[in-house]
MILOLO-970975 format. One record per atom (N, C-alpha, C, O, CB): residue in one letter; x negated, y, z negated. Coordinates in steps of 0.02 Angstrom, whole numbers, plus 50000, padded with zeros to 5 digits. Atoms other than C-alpha are relative to their C-alpha. Glycine has a CB too. Example, Ala and Ser with C-alpha at 12.3 -4.5 7.8 and 13.67 -1.06 7.14 Angstrom:
// MILOLO-970975
A499554994150000/A493854977549610/A499555006050000/A499035005949967/A500505000149938/S500424994150003/S493164994749643/S500395005549963/S500145011049955/S499805002350071/
This chain:
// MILOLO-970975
X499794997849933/X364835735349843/X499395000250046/X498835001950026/X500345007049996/X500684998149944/X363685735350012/X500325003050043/X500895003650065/X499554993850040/X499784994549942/X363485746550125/X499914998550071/X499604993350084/X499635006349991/X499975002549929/X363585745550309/X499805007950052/X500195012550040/X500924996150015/X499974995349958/X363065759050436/X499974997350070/X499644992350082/X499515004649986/X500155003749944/X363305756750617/X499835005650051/X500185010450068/X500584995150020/X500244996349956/X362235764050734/X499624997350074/X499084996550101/X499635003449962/X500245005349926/X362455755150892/X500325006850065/X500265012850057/X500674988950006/X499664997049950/X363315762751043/X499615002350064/X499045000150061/X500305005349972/X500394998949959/X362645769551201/X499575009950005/X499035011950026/X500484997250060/X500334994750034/X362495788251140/X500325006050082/X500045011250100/X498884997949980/X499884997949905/X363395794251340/X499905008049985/X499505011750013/X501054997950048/X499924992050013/X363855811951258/X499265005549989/X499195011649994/X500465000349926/X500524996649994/X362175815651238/X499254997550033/X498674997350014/X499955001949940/X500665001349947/X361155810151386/X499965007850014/X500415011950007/X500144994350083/X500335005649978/X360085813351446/X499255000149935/X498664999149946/X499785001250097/X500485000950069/X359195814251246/X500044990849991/X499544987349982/X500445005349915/X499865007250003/X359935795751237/X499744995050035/X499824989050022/X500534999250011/X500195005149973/X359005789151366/X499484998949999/X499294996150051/X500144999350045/X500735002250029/X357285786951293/X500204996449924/X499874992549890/X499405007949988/X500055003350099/X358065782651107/X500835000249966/X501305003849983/X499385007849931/X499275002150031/X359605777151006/X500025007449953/X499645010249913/X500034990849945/X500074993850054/X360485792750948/X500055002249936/X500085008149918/X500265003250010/X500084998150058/X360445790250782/X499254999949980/X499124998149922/X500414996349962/X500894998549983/X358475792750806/X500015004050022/X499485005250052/X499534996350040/X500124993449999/X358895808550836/X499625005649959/X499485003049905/X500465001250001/X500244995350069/X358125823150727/X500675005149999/X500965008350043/X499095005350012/X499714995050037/X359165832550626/X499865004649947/X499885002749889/X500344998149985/X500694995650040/X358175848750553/X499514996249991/X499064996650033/X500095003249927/X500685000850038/X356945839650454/X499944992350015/X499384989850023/X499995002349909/X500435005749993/X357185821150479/X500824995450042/X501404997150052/X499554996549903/X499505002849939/X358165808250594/X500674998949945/X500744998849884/X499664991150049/X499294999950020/X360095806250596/X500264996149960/X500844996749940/X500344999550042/X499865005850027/X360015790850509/X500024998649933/X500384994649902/X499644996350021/X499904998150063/X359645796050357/X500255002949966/X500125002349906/X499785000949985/X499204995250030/X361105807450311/X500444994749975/X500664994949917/X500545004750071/X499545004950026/X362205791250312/X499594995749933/X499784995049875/X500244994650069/X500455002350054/X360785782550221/X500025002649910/X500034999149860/X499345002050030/X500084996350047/X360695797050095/X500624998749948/X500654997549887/X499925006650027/X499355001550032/X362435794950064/X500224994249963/X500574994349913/X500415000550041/X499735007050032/X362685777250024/X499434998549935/X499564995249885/X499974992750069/X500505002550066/X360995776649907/X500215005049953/X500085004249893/X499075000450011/X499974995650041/X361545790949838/X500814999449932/X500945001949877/X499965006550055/X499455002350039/X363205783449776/X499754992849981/X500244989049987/X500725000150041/X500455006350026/X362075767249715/X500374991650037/X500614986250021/X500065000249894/X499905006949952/X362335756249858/X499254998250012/X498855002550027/X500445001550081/X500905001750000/X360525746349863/X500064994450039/X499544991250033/X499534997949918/X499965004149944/X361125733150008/X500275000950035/X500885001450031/X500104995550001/X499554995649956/X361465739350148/X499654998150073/X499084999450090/X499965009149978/X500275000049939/X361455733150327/X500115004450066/X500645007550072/X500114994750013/X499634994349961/X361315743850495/X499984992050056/X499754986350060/X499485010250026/X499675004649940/X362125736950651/X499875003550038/X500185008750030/X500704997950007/X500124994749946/X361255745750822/X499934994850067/X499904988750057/X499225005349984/X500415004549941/X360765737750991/X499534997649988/X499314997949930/X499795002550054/X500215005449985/X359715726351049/X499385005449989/X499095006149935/X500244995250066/X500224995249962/X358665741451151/X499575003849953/X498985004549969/X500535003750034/X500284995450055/X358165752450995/X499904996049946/X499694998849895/X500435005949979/X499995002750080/X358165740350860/X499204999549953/X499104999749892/X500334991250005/X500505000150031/X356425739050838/X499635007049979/X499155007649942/X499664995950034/X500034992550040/X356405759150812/X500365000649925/X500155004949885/X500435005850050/X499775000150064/X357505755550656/X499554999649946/X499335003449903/X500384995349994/X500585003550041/X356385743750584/X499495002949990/X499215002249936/X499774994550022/X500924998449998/X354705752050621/X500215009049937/X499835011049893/X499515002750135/X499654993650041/X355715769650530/X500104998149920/X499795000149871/X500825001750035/X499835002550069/X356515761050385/X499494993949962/X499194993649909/X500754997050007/X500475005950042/X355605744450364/X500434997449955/X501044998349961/X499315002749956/X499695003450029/X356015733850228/X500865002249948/X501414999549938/X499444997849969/X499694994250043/X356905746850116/X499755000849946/X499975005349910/X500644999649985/X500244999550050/X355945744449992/X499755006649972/X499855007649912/X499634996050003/X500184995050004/X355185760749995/X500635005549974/X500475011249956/X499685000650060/X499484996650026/X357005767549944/X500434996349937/X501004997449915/X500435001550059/X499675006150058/X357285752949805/X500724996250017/X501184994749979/X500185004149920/X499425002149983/X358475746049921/X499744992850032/X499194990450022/X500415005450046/X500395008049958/X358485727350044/X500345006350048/X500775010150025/X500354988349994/X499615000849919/X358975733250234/X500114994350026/X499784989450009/X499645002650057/X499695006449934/X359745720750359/X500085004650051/X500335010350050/X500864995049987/X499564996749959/X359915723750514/X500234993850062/X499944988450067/X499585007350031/X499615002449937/X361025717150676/X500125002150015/X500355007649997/X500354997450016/X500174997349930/X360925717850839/X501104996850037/X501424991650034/X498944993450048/X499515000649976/X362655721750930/X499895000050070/X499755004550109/X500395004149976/X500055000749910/X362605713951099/X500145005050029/X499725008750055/X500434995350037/X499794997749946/X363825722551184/X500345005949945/X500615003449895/X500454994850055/X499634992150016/X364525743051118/X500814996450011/X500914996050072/X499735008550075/X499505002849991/X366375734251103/X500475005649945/X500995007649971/X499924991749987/X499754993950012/X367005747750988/X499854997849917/X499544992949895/X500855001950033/X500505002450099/X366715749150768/X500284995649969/X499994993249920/X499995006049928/X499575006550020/X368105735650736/X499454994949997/X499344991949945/X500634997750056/X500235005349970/X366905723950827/X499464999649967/X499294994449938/X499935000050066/X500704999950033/X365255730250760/X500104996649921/X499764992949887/X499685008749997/X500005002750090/X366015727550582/X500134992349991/X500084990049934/X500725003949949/X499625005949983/X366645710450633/X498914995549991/X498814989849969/X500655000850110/X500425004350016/X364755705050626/X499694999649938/X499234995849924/X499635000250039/X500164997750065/X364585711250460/X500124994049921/X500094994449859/X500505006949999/X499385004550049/X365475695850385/X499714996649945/X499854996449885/X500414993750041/X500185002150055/X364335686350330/X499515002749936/X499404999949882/X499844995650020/X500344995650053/X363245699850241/X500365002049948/X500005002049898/X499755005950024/X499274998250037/X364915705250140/X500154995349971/X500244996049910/X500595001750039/X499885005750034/X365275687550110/X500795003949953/X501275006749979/X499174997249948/X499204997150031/X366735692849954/X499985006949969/X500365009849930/X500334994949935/X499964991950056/X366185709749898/X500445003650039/X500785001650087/X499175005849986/X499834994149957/X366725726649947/X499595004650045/X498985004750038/X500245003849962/X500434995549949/X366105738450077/X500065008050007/X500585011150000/X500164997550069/X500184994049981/X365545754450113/X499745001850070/X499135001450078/X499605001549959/X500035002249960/X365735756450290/X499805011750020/X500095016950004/X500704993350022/X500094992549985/X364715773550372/X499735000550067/X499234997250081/X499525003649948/X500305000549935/X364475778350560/X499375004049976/X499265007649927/X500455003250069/X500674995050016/X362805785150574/X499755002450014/X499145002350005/X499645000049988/X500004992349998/X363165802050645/X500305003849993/X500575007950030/X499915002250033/X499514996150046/X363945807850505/X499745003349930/X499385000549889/X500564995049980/X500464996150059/X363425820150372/X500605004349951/X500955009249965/X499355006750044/X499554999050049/X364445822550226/X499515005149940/X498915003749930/X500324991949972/X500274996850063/X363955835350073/X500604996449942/X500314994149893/X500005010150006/X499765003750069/X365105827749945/X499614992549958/X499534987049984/X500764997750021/X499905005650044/X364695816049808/X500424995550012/X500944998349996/X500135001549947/X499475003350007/X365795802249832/X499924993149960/X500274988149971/X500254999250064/X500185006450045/X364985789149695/X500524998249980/X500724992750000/X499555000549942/X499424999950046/X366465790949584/X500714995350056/X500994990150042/X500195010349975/X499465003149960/X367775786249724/X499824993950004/X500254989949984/X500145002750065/X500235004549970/X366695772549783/X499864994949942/X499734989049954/X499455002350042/X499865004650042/X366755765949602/X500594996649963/X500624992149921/X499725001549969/X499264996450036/X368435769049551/X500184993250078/X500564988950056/X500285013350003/X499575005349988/X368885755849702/X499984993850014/X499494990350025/X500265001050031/X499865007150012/X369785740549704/X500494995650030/X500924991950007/X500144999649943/X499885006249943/X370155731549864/X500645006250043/X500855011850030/X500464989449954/X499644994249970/X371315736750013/X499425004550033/X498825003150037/X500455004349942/X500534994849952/X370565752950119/X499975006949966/X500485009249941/X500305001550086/X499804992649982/X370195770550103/X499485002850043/X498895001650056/X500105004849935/X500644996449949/X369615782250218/X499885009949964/X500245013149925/X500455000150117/X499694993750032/X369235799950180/X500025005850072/X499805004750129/X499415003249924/X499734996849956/X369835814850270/X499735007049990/X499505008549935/X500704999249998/X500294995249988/X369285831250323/X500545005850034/X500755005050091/X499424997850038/X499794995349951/X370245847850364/X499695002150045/X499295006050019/X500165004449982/X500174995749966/X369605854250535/X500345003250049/X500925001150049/X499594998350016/X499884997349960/X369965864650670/X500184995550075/X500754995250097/X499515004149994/X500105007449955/X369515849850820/X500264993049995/X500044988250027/X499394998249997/X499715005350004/X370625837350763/X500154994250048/X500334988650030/X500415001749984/X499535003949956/X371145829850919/X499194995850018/X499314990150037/X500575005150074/X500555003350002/X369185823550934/X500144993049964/X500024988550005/X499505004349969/X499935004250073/X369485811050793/X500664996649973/X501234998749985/X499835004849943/X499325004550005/X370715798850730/X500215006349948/X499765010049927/X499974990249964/X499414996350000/X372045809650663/X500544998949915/X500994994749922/X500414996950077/X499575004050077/X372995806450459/X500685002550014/X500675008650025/X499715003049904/X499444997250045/X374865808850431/X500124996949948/X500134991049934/X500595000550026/X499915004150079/X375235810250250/X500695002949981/X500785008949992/X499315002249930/X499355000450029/X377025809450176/X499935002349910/X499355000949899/X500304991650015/X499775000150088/X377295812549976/X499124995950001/X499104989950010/X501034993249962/X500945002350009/X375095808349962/X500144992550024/X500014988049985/X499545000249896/X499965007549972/X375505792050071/X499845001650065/X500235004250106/X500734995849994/X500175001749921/X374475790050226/X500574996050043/X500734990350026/X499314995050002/X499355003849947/X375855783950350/X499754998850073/X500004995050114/X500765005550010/X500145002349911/X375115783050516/X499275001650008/X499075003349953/X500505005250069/X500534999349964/X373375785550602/X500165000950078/X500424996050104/X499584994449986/X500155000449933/X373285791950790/X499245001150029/X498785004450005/X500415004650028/X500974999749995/X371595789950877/X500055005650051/X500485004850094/X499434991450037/X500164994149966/X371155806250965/X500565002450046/X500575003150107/X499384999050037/X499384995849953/X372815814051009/X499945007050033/X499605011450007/X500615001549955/X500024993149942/X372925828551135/X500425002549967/X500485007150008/X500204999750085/X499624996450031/X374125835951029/X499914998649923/X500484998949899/X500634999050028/X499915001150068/X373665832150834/X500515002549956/X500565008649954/X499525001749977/X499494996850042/X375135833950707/X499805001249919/X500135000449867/X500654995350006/X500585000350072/X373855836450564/X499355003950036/X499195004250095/X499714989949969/X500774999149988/X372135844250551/X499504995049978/X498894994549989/X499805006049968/X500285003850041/X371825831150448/X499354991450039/X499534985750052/X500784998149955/X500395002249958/X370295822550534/X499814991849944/X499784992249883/X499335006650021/X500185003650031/X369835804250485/X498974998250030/X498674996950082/X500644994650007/X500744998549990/X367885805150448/X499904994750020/X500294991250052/X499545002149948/X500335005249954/X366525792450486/X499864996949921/X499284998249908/X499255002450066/X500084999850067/X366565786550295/X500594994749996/X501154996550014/X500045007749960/X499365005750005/X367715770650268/X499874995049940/X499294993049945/X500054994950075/X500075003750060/X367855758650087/X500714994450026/X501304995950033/X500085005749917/X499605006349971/X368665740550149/X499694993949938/X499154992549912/X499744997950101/X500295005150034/X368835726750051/X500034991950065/X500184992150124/X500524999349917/X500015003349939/X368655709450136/X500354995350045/X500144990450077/X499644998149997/X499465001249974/X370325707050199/X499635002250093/X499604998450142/X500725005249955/X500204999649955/X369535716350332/X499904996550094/X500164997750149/X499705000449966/X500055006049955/X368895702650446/X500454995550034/X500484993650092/X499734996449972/X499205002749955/X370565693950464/X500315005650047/X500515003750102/X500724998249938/X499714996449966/X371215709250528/X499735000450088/X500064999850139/X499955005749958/X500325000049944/X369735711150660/X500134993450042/X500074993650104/X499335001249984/X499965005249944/X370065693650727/X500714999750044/X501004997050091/X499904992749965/X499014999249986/X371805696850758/X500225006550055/X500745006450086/X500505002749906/X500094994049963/X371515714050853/X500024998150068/X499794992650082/X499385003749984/X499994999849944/X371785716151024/X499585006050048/X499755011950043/X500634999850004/X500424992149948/X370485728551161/X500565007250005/X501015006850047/X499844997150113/X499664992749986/X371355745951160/X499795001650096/X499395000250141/X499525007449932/X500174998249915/X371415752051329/X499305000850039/X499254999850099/X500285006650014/X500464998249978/X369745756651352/X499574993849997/X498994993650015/X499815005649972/X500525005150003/X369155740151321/X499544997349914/X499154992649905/X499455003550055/X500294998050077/X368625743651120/X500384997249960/X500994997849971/X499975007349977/X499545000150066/X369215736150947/X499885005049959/X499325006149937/X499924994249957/X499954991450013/X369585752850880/X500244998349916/X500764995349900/X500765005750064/X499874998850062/X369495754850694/X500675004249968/X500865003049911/X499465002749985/X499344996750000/X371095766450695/X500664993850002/X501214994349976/X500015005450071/X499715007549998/X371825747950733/X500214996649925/X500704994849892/X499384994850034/X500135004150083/X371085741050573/X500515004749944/X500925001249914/X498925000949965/X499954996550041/X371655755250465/X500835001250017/X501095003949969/X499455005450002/X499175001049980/X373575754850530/X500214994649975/X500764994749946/X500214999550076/X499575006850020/X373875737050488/X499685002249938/X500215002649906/X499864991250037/X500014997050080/X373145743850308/X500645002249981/X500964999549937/X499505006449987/X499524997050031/X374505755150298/X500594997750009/X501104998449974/X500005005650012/X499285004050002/X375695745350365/X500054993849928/X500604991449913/X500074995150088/X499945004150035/X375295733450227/X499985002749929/X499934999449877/X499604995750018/X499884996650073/X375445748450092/X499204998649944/X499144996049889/X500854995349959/X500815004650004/X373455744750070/X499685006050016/X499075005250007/X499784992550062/X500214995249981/X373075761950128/X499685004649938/X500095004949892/X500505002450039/X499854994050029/X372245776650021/X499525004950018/X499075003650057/X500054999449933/X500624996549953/X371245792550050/X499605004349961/X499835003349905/X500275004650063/X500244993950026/X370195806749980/X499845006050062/X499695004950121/X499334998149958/X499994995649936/X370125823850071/X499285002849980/X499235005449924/X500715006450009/X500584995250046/X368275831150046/X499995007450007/X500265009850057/X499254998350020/X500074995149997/X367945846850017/X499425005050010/X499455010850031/X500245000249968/X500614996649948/X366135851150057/X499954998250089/X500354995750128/X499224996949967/X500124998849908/X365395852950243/X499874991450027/X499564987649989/X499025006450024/X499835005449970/X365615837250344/X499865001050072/X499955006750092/X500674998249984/X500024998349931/X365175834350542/X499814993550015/X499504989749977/X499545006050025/X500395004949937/X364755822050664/X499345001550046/X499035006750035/X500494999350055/X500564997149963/X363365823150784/X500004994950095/X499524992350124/X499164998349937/X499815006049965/X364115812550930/X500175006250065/X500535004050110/X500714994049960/X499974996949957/X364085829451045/X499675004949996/X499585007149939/X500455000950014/X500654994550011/X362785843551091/X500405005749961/X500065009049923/X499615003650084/X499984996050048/X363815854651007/X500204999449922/X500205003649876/X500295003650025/X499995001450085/X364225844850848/X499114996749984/X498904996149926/X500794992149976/X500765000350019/X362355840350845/X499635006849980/X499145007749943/X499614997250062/X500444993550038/X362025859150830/X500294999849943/X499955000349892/X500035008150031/X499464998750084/X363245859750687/X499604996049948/X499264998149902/X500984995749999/X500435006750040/X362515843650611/X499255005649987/X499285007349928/X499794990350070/X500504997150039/X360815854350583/X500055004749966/X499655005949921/X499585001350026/X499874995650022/X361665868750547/X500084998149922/X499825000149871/X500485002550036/X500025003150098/X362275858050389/X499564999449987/X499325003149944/X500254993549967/X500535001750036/X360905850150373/X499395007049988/X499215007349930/X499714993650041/X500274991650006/X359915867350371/X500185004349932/X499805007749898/X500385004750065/X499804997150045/X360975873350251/X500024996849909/X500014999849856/X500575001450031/X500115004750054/X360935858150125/X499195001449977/X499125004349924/X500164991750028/X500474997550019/X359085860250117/X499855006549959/X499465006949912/X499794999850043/X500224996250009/X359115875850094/X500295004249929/X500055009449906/X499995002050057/X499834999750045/X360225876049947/X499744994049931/X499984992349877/X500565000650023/X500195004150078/X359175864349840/X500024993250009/X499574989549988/X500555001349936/X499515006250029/X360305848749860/X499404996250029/X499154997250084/X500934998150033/X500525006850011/X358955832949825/X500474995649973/X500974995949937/X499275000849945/X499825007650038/X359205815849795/X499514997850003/X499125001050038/X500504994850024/X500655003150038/X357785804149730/X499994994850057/X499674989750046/X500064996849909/X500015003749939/X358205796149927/X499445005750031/X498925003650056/X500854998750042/X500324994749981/X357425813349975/X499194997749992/X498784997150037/X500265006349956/X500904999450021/X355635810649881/X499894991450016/X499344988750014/X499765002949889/X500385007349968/X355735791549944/X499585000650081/X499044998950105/X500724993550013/X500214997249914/X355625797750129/X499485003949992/X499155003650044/X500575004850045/X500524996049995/X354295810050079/X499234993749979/X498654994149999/X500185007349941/X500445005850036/X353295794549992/X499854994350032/X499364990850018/X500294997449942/X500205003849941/X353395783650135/X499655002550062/X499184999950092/X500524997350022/X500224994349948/X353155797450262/X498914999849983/X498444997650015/X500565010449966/X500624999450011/X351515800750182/X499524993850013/X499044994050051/X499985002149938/X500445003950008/X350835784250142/X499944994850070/X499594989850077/X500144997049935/X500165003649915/X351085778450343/X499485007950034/X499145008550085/X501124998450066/X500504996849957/X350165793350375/X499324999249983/X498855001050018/X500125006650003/X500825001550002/X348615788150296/X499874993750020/X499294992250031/X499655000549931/X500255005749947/X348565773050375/X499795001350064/X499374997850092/X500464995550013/X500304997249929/X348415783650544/X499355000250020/X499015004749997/X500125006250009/X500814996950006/X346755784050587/X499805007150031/X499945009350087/X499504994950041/X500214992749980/X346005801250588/X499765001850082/X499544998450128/X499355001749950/X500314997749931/X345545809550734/X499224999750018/X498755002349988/X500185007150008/X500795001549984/X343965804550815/X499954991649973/X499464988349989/X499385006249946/X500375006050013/X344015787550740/X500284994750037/X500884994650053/X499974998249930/X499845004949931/X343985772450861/X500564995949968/X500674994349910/X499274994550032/X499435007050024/X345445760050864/X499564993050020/X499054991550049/X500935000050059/X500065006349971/X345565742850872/X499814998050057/X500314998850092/X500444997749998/X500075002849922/X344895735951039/X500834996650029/X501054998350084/X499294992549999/X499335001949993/X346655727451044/X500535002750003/X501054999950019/X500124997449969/X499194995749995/X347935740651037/X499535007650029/X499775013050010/X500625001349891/X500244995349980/X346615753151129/X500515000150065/X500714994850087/X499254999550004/X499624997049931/X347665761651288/X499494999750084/X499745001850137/X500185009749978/
């Protein structure tokens, strides 16, 4: 399986932080937003994994992550012209995917569950997983029948569920046909709530509900939340061996810094 994170978009909800840097180059407590989704997918032993951001920030990715090597992984990344909505972003994903399966994660999203086991356990078709909250009408929306996803609405003003569809998606690569076939939603977007309807219409649907802390970070006040988790994950222990990679890269770009007092290059002097 590969993984996919997409961290393109224009970031509107949280100008005016967005307008020096792509907001998943945000910080969250201890280290940028990008690595929560990251954490997640290495942590369920995904080791290819491309991100999809703008044009504008892309070379903040790169200069952050680098090869991946430093996490025993490859990165890819692509550049999404135009913010057209996550249908679209995944739509360039095609040929990295080629015939496997995917692991598809926005990437300002912070999950505490494990989800290795799910993510091995499947075998073609979709699932998404789902979240009880309070804010439902933010977020695409589940109804479930007898444990049968039956519909998706994308951010209803009235939700008939709490049942929130996260930023956490497993597609196999039927996918792609679907995206070419899609039509702009009103706003102009190929809206993943799209993709995931003609799933269920095709009985192709399935889900998991998690049960640890879950959030987005796609508004100043789910960005406080987002540290709040992340605040609290720290502070209960929870490591992954993605954890001591970031500390092991962290370090060894800082001794390349040159100390204070010592002259630079004539060439990259200010």
């Amino acid at each position: 399986m590969k993984g996919i994170i997409l961290a393109g978009g224009h970031g509107n909800r949280l100008k005016p932080l967005t307008e020096v840097t792509n907001k998943h180059l945000l910080p969250v407590y201890n280290k940028p937003m990008i690595f929560y989704p990251l954490n997640t997918l290495i942590g369920a032993g995904i080791r290819d994994i491309l991100i999809v951001t703008g044009s504008e920030y892309a070379g903040g990715f790169l200069k952050l992550l680098g090869s991946g090597r430093d996490y025993g992984c490859r990165f890819t990344f692509e550049v999404q012209e135009e913010a057209l909505g996550i249908a679209h972003a995944l739509s360039l994903a095609e040929d990295f995917v080629d015939k496997d399966y995917m692991a598809v994660m926005l990437g300002d999203n912070i999950l505490e569950d494990q989800v290795a086991s799910t993510m091995a356990a499947f075998h073609g078709g979709a699932h998404i997983f789902l979240k009880e909250i309070q804010d439902a009408q933010r977020f695409g929306v589940a109804e479930i029948e007898d444990g049968v996803v039956t519909r998706i609405l994308e951010k209803p003003k009235n939700p008939p569920t709490n049942l929130a569809v996260t930023g956490l998606y497993l597609y196999d690569n039927e996918i792609f046909d679907i995206v070419r076939n899609l039509t702009p939603s009103a706003r102009g977007e190929f809206e993943i709530t799209d993709v995931n309807n003609v799933y269920i219409e095709r009985g192709r649907m399935s889900y998991t509900t998690l049960n640890g802390a879950w959030t987005d970070a796609g508004t100043f006040e789910s960005l406080h939340r987002a540290n709040q988790v992340a605040r609290s994950l720290v502070r209960a222990g929870l490591r992954t061996p993605f954890e001591d990679s970031i500390k092991r890269r962290s370090q060894r770009n800082l001794k390349r810094t040159p100390a204070a007092g010592q002259s630079l290059p004539q060439r990259i002097r200010s």
